[in-house]
N, C-alpha and C positions, 0 to 999 in steps of 0.2 A: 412810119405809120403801120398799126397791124393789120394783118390781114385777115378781111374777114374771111368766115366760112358760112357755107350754107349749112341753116340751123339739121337738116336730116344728116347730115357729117356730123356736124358738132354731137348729135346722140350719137352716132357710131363710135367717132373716138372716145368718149366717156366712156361707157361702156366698154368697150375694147382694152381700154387703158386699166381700168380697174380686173379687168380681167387679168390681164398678163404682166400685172404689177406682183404678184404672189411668188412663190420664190419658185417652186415644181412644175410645171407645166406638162404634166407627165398622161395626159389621154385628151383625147376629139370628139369622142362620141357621146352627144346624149342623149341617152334611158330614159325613157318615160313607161312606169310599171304600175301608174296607178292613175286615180280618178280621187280629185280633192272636195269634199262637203261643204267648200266654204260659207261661214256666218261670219258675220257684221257685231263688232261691238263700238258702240259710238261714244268716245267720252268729249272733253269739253273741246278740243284741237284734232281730235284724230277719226279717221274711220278705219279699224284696225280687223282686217282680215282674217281669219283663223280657220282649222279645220277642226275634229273631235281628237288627232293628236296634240294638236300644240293649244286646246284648251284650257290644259291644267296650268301651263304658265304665260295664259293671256291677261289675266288679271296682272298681275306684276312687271309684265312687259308695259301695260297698257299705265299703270302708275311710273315707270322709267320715262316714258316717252313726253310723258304730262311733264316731270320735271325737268327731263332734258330741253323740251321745248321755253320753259320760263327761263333756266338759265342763258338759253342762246337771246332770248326776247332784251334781258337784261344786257348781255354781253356784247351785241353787235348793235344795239340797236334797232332791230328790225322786225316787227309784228305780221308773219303772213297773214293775210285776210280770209283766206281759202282754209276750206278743209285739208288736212293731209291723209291722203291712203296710204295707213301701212301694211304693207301684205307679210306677214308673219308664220313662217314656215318652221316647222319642230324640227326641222335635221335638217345637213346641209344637203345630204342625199336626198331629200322630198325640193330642196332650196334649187339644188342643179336641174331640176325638172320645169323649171317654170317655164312658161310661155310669153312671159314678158321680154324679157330680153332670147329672142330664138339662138344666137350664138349659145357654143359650148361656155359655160363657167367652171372652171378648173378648182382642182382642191386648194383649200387658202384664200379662196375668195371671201371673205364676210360678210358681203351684202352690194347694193348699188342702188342710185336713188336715178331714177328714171326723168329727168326735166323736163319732158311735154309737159307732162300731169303731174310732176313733184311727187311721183310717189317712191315711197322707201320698199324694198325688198330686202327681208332681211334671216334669216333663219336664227331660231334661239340655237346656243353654242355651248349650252351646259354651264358656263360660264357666267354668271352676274356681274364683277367685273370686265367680261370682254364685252360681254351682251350693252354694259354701258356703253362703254366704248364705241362699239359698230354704233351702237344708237345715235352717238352724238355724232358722231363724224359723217354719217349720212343726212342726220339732219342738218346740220352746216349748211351740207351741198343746198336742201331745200330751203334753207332761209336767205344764203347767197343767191340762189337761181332767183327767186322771189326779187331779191334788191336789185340784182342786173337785169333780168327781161320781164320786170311786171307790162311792161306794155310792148309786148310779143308780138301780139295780133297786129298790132299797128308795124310792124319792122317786118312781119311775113309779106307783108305787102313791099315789101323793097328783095326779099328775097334772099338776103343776107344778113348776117349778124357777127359784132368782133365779139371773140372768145377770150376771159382773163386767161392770163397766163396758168400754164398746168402748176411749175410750182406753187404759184398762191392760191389756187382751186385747193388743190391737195394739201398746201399746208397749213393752212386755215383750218383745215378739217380734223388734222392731226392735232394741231394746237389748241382749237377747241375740245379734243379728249384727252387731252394730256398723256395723248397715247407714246410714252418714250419706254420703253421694255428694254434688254441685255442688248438684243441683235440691234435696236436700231441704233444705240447709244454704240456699239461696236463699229457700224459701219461707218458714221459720221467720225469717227474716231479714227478711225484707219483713212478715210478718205483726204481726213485736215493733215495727221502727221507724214500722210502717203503723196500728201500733195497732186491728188486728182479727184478736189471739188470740181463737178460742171459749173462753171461761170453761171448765176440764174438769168443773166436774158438769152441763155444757149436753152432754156426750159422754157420754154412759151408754147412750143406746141407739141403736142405729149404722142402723136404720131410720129415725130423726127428723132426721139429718144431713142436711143439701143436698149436691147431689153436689158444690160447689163445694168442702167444706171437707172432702171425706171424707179426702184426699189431706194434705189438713193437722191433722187427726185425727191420722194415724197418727205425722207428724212430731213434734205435741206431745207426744205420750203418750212416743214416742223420747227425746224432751228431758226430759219430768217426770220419767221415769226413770234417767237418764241422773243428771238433779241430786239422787233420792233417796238414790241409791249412792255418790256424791260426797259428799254433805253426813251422810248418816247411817251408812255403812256398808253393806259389800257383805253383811254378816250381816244386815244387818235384813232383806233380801229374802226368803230362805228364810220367816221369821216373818212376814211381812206374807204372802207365797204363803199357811201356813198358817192367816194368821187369818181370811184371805178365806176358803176352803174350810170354817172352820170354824161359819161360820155359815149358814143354810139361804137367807137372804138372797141372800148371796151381795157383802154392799154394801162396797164398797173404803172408802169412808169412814169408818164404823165400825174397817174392820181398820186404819188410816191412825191412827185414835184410839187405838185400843189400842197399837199399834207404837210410832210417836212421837209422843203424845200432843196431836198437831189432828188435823182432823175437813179434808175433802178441799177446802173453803172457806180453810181457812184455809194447807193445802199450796200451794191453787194462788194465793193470794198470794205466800206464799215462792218461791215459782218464777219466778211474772213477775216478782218484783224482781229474781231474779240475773239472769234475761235481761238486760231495762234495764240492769243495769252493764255487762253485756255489749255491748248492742247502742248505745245510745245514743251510747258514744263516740263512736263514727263518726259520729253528728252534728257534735260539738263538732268532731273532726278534717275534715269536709269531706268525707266521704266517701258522702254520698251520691251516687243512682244521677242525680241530676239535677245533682251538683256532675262528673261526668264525661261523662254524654252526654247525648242530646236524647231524649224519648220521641218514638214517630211513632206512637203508638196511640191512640184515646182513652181518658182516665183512667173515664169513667165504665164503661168497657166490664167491671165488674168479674167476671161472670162468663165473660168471653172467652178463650178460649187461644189463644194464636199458635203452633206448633211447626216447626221445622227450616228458621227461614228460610235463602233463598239470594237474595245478592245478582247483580241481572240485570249483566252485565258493563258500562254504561253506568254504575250507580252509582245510577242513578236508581229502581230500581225492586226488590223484594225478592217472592220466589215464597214464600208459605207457605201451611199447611196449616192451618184457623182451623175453630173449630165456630160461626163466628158467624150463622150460618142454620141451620134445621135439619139435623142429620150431618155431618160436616164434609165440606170441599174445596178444592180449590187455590187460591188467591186472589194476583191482585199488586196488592202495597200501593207506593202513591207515597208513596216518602219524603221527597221534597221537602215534599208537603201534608200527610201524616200521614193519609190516608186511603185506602179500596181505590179502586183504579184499575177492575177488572173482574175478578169470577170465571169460572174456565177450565174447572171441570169442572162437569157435574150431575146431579141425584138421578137414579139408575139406573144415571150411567155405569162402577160399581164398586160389587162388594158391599159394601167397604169401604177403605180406605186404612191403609197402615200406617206409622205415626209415630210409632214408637219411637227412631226414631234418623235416621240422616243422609241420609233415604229421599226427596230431593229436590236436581235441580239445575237451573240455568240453563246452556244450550247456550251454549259461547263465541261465540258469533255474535251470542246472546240474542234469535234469533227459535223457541227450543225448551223447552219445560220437562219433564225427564225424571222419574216419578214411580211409587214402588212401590205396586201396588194387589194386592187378591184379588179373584179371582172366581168363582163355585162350588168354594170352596178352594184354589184352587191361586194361588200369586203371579205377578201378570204383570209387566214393567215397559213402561210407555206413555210415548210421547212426542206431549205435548199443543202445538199449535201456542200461541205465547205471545201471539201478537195476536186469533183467531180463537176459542182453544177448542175448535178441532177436534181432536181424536184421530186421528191421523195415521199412527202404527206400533203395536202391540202384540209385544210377544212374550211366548210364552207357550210351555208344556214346557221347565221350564226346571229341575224335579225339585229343589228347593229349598227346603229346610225353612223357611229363613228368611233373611231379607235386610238386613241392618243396614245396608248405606252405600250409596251411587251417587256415583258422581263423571265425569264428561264426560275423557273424556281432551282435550288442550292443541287437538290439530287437528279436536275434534267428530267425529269419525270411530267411535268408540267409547264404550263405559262401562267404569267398572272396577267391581265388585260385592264387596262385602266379604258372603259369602253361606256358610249350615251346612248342611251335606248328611251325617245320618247319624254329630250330633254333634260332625264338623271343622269348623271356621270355614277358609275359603281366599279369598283374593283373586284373582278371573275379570277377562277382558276379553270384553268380547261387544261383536262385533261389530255394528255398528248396518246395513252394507249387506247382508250375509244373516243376521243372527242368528245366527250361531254362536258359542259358548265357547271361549275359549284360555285 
């Protein structure tokens, strides 16, 4: 039988879970630097939040939401009655400020849908395809919340409520966006031929996960889903939504039983074996990651991340961003030995680091290593000497939502900045001898 939780837990681990599902968890503190004007745009389903920054792409958000909404109405079965508030923030820096959820939200987050009140939190991400994405996947949540506790009020009164399982929360959500990108088709991929899928009734409650495998949580639950609709039909889902909801439980297993009659032991056989047909080929064909290149990590380091290396221009040496100490920090790894050579930054020197993307280079010289950090909110980009560890330039005022690339231009002279300001993604060159943008 599952165990309930009390519905004030249950928003904490949501919340919580979506938080520290992101791959960096690289700063605690949040910044609040401003005062928001919020207006009200009302269309046929939504009450959509906005301020005079995220104006300019409220109308378009506001037509995504409208269709992402018909698709789910179509797809699950499920028509919320209610209005949904969506609160729509132009950066993810204005997005970490919110007052909705008081906990810190980490870089990497994309948004969270709040279950009291079904509301969606979402920051636009420069992105139109991701911005779908976020959109559908939190609205899932609100149209699943809707099918399991439309009558809330009446179970407040008992004081308790059963939680669906995290994998089927999450992977519903993902399945719904068809959100499969490189890294998540990698991990599931490594985890099938590595032979360390978590069994899914070991994911029922998304507090017990190790933050190792949260991130691979979300991917199986994508995949067991993915193969439910595949192998049973895109109608059973609607029914399985409703026999979840139908019990006070809340237990996917049960509804799993009822629907196609195994019980979620025995689904989640059925699944790892189409995987294996799936994945194993690539043994018998060679294609493993050691039949093509050399690891330079070590295998035991299994809860280690590496992110956004760059190779030092000699060849010999690669800059990355690792949480292999407490927080993470810059490190150059000898690839000849397979080991760090010496870390370049340390605790204090950045509130936090941000490694979402290609937020690190090697100066063509490779006596420089250029790196996107924050610091009392704001993004700087530092140039750390690569021998020494000194921090050597900072710039900073540089009024940028967010910073996805860095790249050294050819005579070091420069960076180019793939950077969103107020929703537009634009490519800068900032100059490295007085810091100026072009």
């Amino acid at each position: 039988m599952r165990r309930p939780l009390p519905l004030a837990l249950f928003l904490v681990l949501l919340l919580a879970e979506s938080a520290s599902a992101q791959y960096g968890y690289f700063g605690q503190n949040k910044v609040r630097d401003r005062e928001f004007a919020w207006q009200i745009l009302a269309t046929e389903h939504f009450d959509i939040f906005f301020y005079p920054d995220s104006a300019e792409v409220v109308g378009g958000v506001a037509q995504m939401a409208e269709a992402a909404w018909k698709k789910l109405a179509q797809e699950l079965g499920v028509e919320p009655v209610h209005r949904i508030p969506f609160i729509l923030y132009a950066s993810g820096r204005d997005f970490r400020q919110t007052n909705i959820y008081l906990g810190f939200l980490p870089e990497g987050v994309g948004g969270f849908t709040e279950p009291l009140r079904n509301r969606v939190v979402i920051p636009f991400q420069g992105s139109q395809p991701r911005m779908w994405n976020t959109t559908v996947h939190e609205l899932t949540h609100v149209f699943c919340f809707y099918s399991f506790f439309r009558d809330l009020a009446g179970e407040l009164l008992n004081t308790q409520i059963g939680v669906p399982d995290f994998w089927f929360m999450e992977g519903i959500a993902e399945h719904q966006a068809r959100d499969w990108d490189t890294d998540g088709r990698m991990v599931l991929r490594d985890a099938v031929l590595g032979e360390h899928l978590v069994p899914l009734p070991e994911l029922r409650y998304g507090e017990l996960i190790p933050g190792w495998a949260l991130y691979l949580a979300y991917k199986q639950g994508h995949s067991a889903l993915d193969f439910f609709v595949e192998h049973y039909g895109a109608d059973k889902l609607p029914e399985l939504i409703y026999a979840i909801g139908a019990q006070a439980e809340r237990d996917v297993s049960k509804a799993l039983e009822k629907v196609i009659g195994i019980d979620l032991r025995e689904f989640h056989e059925e699944w790892t074996i189409d995987l294996k047909r799936r994945y194993w080929v690539e043994l018998v064909e060679g294609r493993r990651p050691e039949d093509l290149a050399r690891r330079v990590t070590k295998i035991d380091e299994k809860y280690t991340s590496y992110v956004g290396p760059r190779m030092s221009p000699s060849g010999e040496l690669a800059a990355v961003i690792s949480n292999l100490d407490y927080g993470a920090h810059v490190y150059l790894l000898d690839l000849n030995k397979g080991e760090i050579f010496q870390r370049l930054t340390s605790a204090g020197d950045f509130d936090y680091l941000a490694a979402g993307g290609a937020t690190l280079d090697f100066s063509p010289a490779g006596d420089a290593v250029a790196v996107v950090a924050k610091e009392e909110g704001w993004l700087n980009v530092y140039l750390v000497d690569a021998v020494t560890g000194y921090t050597f330039a900072r710039f900073s005022d540089l009024d940028f939502d967010d910073i996805t690339g860095l790249a050294f231009t050819p005579d070091g002279g420069a960076l180019y900045l793939s950077a969103q300001h107020r929703g537009q993604v634009d490519l800068y060159r900032l100059r490295l001898d007085n810091g100026r943008l072009e």
